[in-house]
C-alpha positions in Angstrom: 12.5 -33.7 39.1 11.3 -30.5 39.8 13.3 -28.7 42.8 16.8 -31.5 42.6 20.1 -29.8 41.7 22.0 -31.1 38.4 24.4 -33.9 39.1 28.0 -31.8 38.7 29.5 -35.1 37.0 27.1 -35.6 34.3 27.4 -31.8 33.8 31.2 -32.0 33.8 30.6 -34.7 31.1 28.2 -32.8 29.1 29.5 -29.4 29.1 33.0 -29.3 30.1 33.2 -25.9 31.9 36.6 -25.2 29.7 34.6 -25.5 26.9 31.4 -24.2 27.7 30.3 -22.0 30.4 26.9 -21.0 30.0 25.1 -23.5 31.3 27.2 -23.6 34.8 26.4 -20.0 35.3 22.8 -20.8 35.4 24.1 -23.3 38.0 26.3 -21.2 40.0 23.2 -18.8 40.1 20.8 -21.9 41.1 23.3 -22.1 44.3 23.1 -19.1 45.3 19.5 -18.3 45.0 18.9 -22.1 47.1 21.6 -20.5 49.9 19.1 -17.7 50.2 15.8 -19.1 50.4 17.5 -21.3 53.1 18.5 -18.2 55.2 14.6 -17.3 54.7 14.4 -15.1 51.5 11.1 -15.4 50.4 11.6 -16.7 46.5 11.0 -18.8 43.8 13.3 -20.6 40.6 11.2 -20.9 37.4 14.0 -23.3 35.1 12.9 -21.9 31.4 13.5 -23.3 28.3 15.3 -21.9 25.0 13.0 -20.3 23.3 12.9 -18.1 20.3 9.1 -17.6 19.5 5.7 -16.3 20.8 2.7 -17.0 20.0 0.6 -14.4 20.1 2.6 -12.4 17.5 4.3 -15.3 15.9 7.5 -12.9 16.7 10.7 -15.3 15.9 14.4 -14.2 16.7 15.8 -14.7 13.7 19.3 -14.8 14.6 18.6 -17.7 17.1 19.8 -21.1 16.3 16.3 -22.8 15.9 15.4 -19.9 13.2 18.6 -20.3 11.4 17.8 -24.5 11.1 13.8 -23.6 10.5 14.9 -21.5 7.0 17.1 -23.4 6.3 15.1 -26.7 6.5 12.5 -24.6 4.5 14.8 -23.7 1.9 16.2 -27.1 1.5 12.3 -29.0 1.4 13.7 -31.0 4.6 14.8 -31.1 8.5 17.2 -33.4 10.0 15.1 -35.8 12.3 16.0 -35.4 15.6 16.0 -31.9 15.8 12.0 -32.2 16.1 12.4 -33.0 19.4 13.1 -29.5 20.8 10.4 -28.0 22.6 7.6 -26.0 21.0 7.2 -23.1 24.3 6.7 -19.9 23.5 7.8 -16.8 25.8 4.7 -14.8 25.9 2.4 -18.2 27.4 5.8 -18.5 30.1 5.2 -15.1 30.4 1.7 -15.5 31.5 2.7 -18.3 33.5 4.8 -15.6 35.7 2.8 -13.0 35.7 0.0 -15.5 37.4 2.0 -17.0 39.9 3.8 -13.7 41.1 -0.1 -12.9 42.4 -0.3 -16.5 44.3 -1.0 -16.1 48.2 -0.9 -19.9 49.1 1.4 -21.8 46.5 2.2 -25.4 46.8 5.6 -25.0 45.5 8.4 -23.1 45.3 10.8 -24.3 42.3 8.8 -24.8 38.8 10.0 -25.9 35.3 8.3 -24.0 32.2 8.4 -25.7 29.3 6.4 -27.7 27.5 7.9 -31.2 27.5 5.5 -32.6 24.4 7.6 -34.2 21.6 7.0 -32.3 18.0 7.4 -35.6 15.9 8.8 -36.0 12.4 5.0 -37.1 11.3 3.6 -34.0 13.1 5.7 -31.7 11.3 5.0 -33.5 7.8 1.6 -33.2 8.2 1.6 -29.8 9.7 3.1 -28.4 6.6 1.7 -31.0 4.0 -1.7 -29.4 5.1 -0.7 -25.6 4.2 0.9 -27.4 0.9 4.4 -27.4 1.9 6.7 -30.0 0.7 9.2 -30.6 4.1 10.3 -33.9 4.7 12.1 -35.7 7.6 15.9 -36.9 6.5 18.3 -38.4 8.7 20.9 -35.7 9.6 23.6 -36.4 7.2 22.1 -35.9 4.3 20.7 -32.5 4.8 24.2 -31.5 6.1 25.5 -32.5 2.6 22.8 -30.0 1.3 24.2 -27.7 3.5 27.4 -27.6 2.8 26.9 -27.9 -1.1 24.9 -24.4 -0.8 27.4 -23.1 1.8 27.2 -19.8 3.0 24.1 -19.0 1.2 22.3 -21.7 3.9 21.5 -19.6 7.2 22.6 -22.5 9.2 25.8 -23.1 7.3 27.4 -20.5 10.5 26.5 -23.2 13.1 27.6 -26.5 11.7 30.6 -26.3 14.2 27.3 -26.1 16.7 25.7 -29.1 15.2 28.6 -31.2 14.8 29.2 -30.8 18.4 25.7 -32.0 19.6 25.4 -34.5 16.7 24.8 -37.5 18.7 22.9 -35.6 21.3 20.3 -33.8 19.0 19.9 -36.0 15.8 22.3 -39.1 15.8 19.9 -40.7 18.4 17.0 -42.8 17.1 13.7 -40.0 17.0 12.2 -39.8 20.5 8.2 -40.0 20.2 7.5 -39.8 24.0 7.3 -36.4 26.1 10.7 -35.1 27.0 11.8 -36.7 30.8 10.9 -33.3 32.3 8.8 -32.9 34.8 6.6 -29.6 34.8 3.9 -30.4 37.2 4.0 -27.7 39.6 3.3 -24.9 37.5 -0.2 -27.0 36.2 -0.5 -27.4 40.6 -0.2 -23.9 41.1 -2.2 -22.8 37.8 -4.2 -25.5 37.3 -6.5 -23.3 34.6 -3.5 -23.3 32.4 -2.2 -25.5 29.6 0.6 -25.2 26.8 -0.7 -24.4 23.5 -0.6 -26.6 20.7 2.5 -27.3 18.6 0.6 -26.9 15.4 -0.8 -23.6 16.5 3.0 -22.3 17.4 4.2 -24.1 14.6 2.2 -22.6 12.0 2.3 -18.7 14.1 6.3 -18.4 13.5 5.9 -19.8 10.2 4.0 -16.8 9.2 5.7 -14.4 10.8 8.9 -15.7 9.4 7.0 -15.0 6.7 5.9 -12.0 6.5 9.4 -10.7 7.6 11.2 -12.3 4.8 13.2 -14.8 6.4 12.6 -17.6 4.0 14.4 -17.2 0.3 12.0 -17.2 -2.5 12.5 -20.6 -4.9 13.2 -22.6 -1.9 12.4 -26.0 -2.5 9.2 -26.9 0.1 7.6 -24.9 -2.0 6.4 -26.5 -5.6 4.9 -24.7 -8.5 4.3 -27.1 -10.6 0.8 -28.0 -11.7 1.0 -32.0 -11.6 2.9 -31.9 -8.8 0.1 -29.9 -6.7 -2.4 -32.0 -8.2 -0.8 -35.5 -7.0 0.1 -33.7 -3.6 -3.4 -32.7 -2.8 -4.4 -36.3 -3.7 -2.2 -37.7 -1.7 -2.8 -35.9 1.4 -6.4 -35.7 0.9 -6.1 -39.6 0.6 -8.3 -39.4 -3.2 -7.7 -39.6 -6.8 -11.1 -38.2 -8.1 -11.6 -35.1 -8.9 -14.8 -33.5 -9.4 -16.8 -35.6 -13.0 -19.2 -33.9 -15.3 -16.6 -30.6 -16.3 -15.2 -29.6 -19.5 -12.0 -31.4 -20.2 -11.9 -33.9 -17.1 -8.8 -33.0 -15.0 -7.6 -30.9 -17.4 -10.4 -28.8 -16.4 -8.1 -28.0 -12.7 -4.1 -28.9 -14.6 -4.9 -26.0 -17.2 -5.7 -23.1 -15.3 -2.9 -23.9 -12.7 -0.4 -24.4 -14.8 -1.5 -21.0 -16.8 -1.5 -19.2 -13.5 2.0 -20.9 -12.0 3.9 -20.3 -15.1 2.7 -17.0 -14.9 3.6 -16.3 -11.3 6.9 -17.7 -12.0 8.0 -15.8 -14.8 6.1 -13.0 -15.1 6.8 -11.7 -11.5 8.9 -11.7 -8.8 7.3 -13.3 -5.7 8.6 -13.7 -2.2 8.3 -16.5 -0.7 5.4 -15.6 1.4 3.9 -14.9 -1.9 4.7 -18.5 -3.4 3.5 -19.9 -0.4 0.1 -18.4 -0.1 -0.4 -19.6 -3.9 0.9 -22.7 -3.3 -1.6 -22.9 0.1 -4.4 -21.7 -2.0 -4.2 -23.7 -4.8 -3.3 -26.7 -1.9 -6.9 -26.2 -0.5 -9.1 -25.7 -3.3 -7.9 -28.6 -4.5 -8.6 -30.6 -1.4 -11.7 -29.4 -1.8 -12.6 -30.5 -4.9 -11.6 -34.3 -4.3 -14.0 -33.7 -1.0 -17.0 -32.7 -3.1 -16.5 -35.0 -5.4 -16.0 -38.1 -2.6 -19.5 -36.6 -0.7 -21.8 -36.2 -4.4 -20.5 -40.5 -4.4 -21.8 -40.7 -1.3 -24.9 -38.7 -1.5 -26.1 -38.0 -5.1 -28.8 -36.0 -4.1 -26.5 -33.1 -3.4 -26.1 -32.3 -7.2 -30.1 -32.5 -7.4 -30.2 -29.3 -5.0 -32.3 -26.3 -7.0 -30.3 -23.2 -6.5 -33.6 -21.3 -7.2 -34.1 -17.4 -7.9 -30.7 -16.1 -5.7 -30.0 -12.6 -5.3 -26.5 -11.0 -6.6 -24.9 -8.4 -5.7 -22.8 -6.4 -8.0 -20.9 -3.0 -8.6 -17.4 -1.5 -8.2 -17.8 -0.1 -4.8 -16.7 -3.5 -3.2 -16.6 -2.0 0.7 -20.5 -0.7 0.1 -21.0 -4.4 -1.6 -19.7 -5.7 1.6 -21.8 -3.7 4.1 -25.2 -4.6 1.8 -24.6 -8.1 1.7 -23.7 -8.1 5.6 -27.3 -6.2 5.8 -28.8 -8.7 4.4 -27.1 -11.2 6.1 -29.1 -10.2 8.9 -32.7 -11.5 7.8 -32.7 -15.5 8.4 -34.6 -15.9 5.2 -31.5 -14.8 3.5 -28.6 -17.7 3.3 -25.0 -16.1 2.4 -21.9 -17.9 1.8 -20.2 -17.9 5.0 -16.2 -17.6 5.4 -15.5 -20.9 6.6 -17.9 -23.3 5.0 -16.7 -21.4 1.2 -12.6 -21.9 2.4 -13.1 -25.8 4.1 -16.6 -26.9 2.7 -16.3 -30.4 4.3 -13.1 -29.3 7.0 -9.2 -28.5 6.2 -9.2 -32.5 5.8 -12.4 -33.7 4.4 -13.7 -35.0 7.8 -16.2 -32.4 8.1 -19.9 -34.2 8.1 -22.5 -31.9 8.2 -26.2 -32.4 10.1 -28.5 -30.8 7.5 -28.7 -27.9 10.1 -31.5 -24.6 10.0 -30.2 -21.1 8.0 -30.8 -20.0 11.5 -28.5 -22.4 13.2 -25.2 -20.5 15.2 -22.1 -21.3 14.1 -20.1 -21.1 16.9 -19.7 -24.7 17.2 -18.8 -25.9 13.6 -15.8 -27.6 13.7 -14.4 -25.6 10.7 -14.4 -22.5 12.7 -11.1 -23.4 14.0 -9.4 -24.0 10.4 -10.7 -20.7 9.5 -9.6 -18.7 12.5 -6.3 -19.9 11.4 -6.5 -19.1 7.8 -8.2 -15.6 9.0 -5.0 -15.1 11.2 -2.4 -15.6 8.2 -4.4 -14.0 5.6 -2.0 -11.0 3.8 -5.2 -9.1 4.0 -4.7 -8.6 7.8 -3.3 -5.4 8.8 -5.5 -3.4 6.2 -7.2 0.2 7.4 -10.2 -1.0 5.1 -10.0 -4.5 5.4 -9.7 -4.0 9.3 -13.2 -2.2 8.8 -15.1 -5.2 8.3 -16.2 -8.2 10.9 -13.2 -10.5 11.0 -14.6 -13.8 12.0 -15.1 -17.7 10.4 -18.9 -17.6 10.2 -19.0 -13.9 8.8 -20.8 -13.6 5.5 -17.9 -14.1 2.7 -17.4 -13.0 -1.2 -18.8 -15.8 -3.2 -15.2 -14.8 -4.9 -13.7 -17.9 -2.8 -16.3 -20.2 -4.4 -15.3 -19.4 -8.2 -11.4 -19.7 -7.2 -12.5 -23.6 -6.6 -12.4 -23.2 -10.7 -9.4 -21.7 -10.6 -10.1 -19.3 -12.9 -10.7 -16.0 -10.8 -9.1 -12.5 -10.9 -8.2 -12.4 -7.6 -5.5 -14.6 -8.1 -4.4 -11.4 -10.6 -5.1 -9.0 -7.9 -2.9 -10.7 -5.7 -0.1 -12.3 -7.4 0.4 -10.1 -10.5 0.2 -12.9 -13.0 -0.7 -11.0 -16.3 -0.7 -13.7 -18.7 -2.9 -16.1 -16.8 -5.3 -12.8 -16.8 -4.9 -12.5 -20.4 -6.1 -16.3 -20.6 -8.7 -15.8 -18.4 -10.1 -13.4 -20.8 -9.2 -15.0 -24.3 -12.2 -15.9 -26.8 -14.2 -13.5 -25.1 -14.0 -14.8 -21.2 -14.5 -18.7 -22.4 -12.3 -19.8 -19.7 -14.4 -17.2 -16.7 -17.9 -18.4 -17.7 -16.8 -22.2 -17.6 -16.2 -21.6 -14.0 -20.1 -20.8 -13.4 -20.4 -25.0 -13.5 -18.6 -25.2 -10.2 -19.5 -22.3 -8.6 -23.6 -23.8 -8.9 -22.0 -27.2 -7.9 -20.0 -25.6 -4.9 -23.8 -23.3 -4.0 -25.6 -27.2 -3.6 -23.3 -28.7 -1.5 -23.5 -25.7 0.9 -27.4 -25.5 0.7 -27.4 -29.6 1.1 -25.4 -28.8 4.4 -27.5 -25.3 6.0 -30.6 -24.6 3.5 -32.2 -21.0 3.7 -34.9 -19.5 1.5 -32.6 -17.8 -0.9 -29.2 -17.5 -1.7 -27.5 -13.7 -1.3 -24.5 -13.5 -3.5 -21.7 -10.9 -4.0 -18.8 -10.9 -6.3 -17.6 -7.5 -8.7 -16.1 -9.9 -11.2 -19.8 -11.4 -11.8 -20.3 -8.2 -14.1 -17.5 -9.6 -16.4 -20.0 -12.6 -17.1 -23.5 -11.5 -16.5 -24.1 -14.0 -19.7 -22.9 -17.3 -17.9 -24.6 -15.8 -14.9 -27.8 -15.8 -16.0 -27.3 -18.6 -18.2 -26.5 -20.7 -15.2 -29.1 -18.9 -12.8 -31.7 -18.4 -15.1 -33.9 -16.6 -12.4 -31.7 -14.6 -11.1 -31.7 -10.9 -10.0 -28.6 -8.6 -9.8 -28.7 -6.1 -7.2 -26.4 -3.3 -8.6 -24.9 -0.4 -5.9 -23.9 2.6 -8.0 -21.2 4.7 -6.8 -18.9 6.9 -9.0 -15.9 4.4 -10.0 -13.0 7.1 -9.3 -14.0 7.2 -6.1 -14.9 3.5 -5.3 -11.2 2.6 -7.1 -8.8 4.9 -4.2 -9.6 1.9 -1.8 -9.4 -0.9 -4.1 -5.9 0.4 -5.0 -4.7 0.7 -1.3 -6.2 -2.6 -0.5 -4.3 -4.6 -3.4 -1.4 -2.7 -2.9 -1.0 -3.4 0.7 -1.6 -7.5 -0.2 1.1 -7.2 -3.3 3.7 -5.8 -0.7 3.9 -9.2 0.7 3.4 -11.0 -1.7 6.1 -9.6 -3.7 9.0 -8.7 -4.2 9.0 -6.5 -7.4 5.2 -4.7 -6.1 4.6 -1.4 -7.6 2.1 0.8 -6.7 1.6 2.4 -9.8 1.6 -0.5 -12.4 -0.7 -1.9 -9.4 -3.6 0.9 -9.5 -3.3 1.3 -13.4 -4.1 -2.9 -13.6 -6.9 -1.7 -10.7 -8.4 1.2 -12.9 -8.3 -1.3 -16.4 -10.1 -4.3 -14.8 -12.6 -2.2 -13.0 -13.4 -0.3 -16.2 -13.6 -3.6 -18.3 -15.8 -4.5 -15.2 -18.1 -1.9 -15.2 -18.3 -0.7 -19.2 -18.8 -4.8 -19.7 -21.8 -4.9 -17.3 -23.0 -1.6 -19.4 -23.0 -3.2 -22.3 -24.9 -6.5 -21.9 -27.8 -4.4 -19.9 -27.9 -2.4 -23.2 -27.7 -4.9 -25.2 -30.0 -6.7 -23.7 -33.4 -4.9 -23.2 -35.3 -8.1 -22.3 -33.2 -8.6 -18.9 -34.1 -4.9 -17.7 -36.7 -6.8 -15.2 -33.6 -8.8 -13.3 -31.4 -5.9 -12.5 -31.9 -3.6 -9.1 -30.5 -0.4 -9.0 -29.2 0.9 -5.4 -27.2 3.9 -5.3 -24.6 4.4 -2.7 -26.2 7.5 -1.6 -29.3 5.8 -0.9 -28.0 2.8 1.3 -26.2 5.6 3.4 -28.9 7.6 4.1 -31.6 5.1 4.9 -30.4 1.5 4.5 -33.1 -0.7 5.3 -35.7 1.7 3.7 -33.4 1.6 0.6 -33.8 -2.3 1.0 -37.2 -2.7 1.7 -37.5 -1.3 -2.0 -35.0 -3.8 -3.0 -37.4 -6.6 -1.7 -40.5 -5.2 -3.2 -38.6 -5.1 -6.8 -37.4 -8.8 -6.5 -41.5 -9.9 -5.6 -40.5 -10.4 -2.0 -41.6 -8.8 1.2 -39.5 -8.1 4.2 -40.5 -9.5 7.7 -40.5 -7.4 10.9 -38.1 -9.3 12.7 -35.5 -8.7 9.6 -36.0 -4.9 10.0 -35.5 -5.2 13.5 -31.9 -7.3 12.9 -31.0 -4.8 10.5 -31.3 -1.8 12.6 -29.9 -3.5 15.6 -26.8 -4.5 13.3 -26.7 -0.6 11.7 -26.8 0.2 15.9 -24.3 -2.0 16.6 -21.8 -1.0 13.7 -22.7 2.7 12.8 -18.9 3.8 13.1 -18.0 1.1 11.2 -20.7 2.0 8.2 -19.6 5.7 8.4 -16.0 4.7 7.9 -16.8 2.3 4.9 -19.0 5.5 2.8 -17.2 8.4 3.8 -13.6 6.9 2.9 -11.4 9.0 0.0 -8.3 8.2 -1.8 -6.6 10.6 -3.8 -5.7 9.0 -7.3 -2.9 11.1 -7.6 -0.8 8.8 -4.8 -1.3 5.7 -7.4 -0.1 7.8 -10.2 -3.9 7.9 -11.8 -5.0 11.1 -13.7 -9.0 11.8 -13.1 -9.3 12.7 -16.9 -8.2 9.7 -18.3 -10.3 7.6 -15.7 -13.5 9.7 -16.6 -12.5 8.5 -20.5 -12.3 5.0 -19.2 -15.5 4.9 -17.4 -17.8 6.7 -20.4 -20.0 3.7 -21.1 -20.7 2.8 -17.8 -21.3 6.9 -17.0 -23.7 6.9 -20.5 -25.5 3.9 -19.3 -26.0 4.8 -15.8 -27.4 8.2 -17.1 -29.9 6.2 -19.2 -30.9 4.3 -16.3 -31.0 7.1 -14.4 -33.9 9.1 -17.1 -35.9 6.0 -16.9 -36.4 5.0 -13.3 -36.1 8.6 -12.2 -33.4 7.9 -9.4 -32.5 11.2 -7.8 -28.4 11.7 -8.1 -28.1 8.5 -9.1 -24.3 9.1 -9.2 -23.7 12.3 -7.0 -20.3 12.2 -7.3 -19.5 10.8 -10.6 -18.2 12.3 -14.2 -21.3 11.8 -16.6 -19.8 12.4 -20.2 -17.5 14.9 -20.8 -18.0 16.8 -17.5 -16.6 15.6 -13.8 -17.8 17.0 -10.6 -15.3 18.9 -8.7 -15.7 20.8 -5.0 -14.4 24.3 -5.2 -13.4 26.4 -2.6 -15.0 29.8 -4.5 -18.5 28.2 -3.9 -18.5 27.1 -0.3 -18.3 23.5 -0.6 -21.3 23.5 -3.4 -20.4 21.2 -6.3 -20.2 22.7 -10.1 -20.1 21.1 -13.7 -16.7 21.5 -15.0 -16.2 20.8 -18.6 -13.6 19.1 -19.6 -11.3 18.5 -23.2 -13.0 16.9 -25.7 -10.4 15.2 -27.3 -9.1 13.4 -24.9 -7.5 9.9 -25.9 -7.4 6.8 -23.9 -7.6 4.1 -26.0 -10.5 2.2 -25.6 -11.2 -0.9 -27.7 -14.4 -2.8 -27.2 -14.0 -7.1 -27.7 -17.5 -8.0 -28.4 -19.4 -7.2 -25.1 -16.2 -6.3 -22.8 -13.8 -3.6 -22.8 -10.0 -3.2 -22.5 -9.1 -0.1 -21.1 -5.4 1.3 -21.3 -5.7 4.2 -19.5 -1.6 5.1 -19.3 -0.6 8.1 -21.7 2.6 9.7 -21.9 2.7 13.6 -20.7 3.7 14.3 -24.6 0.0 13.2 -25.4 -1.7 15.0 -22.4 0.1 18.4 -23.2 -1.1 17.7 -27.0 -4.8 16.9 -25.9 -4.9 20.1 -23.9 
């Protein structure tokens, strides 16, 4: 009861005050403060909890008891039952809680308890972390202190077995409580009744991360599996299916391959941390799920797979901030339907229950259900803390890369972005890109099952690694057209580098920045030089392809993409223009802090010459483009050839034409219609070359 004094006996019993004396001086204080209010000093006693988290931050003290038992739980792949039972309350919501009632005029009480008396269960837990594909079980208490103590002082809780021992039959030895905690904590909900505790998954999953993203957990601990039919049975099992997706090359092979190409990969090529095994392991958790979802709702409704993905717009290029900005442009006319962040990352819900209503393109999204689930995923994502990154709308329904559809093949370069991996990227590009363009069958299958859920007039797409595979693309969307931004590669790669760098620091634990940026500069100019090549190669497409330059969409954006309209046969509407110029309104610092952003190359160890070496196919083509549509500056800033535009302080900011060595090698070796750029040369070469 809230306001009664501790029994002393069953104290004396409980903590002998020989042996333990902290939790009588929190009774001797309790005395005193009681004396005083009786002599009339106006106060209040607020009884708090042991905590060791917040919320809002996920901040968790990691020398505290409950973090030590957390790691080590993680580390193990278990938890003792019993210990679930301690209370989920963070400080900064009992912080809150005093700040509010310190302002109270007319309060009904006098004495509160804060702390959330809700039971955690073992089942909770299990699913909590089954869900972000971690393997952590319930065990009675004995047999994780064997693990324990065979790991020894390597285990962050090994320090307080004394602790545990001494509360054994008190915190785990007694049979696992499922009913709230006997404390009562009505007062504070009397006095505040607009208040409520938060969820335990929501503070569950908050000090996870952060535990993660400081490094608490060890990397190889054993919740976290890397092994590809292991993932595959857990997803079944906790998406309660066995069928994945029919009709793809090689069955379930078609999933097992490419994960077990990627795992092995992550495992043994690199160094992850644990934050960085985790995030896979989520990834591939969910995309997974996924799949059995699709395949469970095409049973149920076989129209989906009849859905004509008809005549969608893709957007292409290396600048992939100005892609971003264009598509969200576009995103504003309601003719236009773009993938949106939480329908491509939980298509049918983060557990399949998800049923959608066949709603309007137009229709808001602020009550889909798997808003929430994204939130969440948005709030753990190692892409948070970004400068560029940050630029961009941070929200569930905001328009999304269709890069998360074509990981549901799992067999996309972002997973080499992010996690290293450079064999599974040397798979993904064997036999000329075999594996890539066999992921075009589920990224069209993924595109129905969104436009059977919200259908719009056409489909506006975005992904750089479509220029890899402009073949499948157009051999899977026959009328398609590619809307291709042009900006000068050097300076569209300085962000790319920061962004992927900044991801790889978490993610792991041997992250370079140079070996980072020089992987950065060789895919973008395999990227780019293979995107050259098929448009030169093929004459017959010339039709399908837009050109936008970078300059263009700065200076007027929705003229620049009222031409785009014309060129793809369609006409835009006034009430699109309108949106568009509101949004531009709306965001204009944003937009100017997207163009106008430079990276020096030299910080990633990149040399400009090499780079304008790398890039000569894509600078020869663009020129060609450039003579027949009669762009003006197509590329203002770019290298075209042998020359590279430079600003020099003798000519008052004006830009000149400087030449540069003709003999410069970077070895570039063309495998049928792609590129494979090695743009690192030792200084021994460059002093020779010059």
């Amino acid at each position: 009861m809230e306001g009664v004094s501790p029994d002393e006996k069953e104290m004396k019993k409980f903590f002998p005050p020989t042996a333990i004396g902290y939790p009588w001086s929190k009774w001797a204080t309790e005395q005193t403060l009681r004396k005083a209010r009786d002599m009339g000093l106006p106060l209040c006693i607020y009884r708090l909890p042991n905590t060791n988290l917040s919320l809002r931050t996920g901040f968790t003290n990691r020398t505290d008891y409950l973090t030590a038992l957390m790691v080590s739980s993680m580390q193990e792949g278990m938890f003792p039952i019993g210990a679930t039972a301690a209370p989920f309350t963070p400080a900064d919501t009992i912080s809150e809680m005093l700040v509010e009632a310190s302002f109270l005029e007319n309060r009904k009480h006098w004495f509160y308890h804060l702390v959330d008396a809700t039971v955690v269960t073992r089942h909770e837990l299990e699913r909590w972390s089954a869900d972000m594909g971690v393997s952590y079980r319930g065990v009675q208490y004995q047999e994780f202190l064997n693990a324990v103590k065979e790991r020894g002082r390597a285990s962050p809780i090994h320090r307080f077995v004394p602790l545990m021992q001494h509360w054994r039959r008190y915190w785990f030895d007694s049979e696992e409580r499922t009913e709230p905690l006997p404390i009562s904590n009505k007062h504070i909900f009397e006095d505040l009744p607009n208040f409520k505790w938060p969820s335990g998954r929501d503070v569950f999953q908050a000090s996870f991360m952060y535990s993660c993203e400081a490094r608490f957990f060890m990397p190889n601990s054993k919740s976290i599996g890397m092994v590809a039919d292991d993932m595959v049975a857990l997803a079944k099992k906790n998406a309660g299916l066995d069928t994945l997706p029919h009709g793809l090359p090689g069955g379930d092979a078609f999933f097992t391959q490419p994960i077990r190409s990627l795992t092995d990969s992550a495992r043994e090529d690199v160094k992850l941390s644990f934050f960085g095994q985790f995030a896979l392991s989520r990834s591939v958790h969910q995309l997974l799920k996924n799949a059995l979802f699709l395949q469970a709702m095409e049973q149920q409704h076989p129209d989906i797979l009849r859905q004509s993905i008809s005549q969608p717009l893709v957007i292409v290029g290396p600048d992939v901030l100005g892609n971003a900005f264009l598509q969200l442009l576009m995103a504003q006319d309601p003719s236009n339907r773009v993938p949106r962040f939480c329908e491509v990352n939980f298509p049918y819900g983060e557990d399949g229950s998800f049923r959608p209503k066949r709603l309007p393109n137009n229709a808001p999204w602020e009550q889909d259900p798997r808003m929430a689930a994204a939130r969440r995923l948005l709030e753990s994502s190692p892409m948070l803390g970004n400068e560029y990154t940050s630029i961009l709308p941070r929200s569930g329904d905001m328009p999304d890369d269709d890069t998360a559809i074509f990981e549901h093949s799992l067999r996309a370069h972002t997973f080499c972005m992010g996690y290293g991996a450079p064999s599974y990227g040397e798979w993904l590009k064997a036999s000329d890109g075999t594996e890539i363009k066999k992921g075009y069958a589920m990224h069209k299958r993924f595109l129905q099952h969104l436009q059977w859920q919200r259908a719009g007039d056409r489909w506006v797409l975005k992904m750089p690694a479509h220029m890899l595979a402009l073949d499948a693309l157009f051999e899977t969307y026959p009328d398609a057209r590619v809307i291709f931004l042009h900006r000068d590669p050097k300076v569209a790669l300085g962000p790319v580098c920061k962004i992927v760098s900044s991801v790889r620091e978490k993610l792991m634990d041997d992250a370079d920045v140079t070996v980072t940026s020089h992987q950065q500069a060789e895919l973008m100019a395999e990227m780019v030089n293979t995107a050259a090549a098929f448009r030169r190669d093929h004459p017959a497409l010339k039709g399908r392809f837009v050109d936008v330059t970078h300059d263009a969409l700065l200076r007027d954006p929705v003229g620049t993409l009222k031409k785009v309209y014309r060129q793809c046969g369609l006409s835009m509407s006034r009430r699109a223009s309108h949106s568009m110029w509101e949004f531009i309104n709306q965001h204009r610092d944003k937009r100017d802090q997207l163009f106008r952003q430079h990276e020096p190359l030299d910080q990633f160890g990149l040399d400009e010459d090499d780079l304008d070496e790398a890039f000569q196919p894509y600078y020869s083509e663009t020129r060609q483009i450039q003579t027949q549509r009669r762009f003006s500056r197509l590329m203002p800033t770019c290298g075209g050839g042998n020359t590279i535009a430079r600003r020099t302080s003798s000519q008052s900011g004006r830009w000149r034409r400087l030449s540069l060595p003709q003999s410069l090698s970077v070895m570039a070796t063309r495998r049928s219609e792609s590129y494979t750029v090695s743009i690192r040369r030792s200084e021994s070469q460059r002093q020779d070359s010059k």
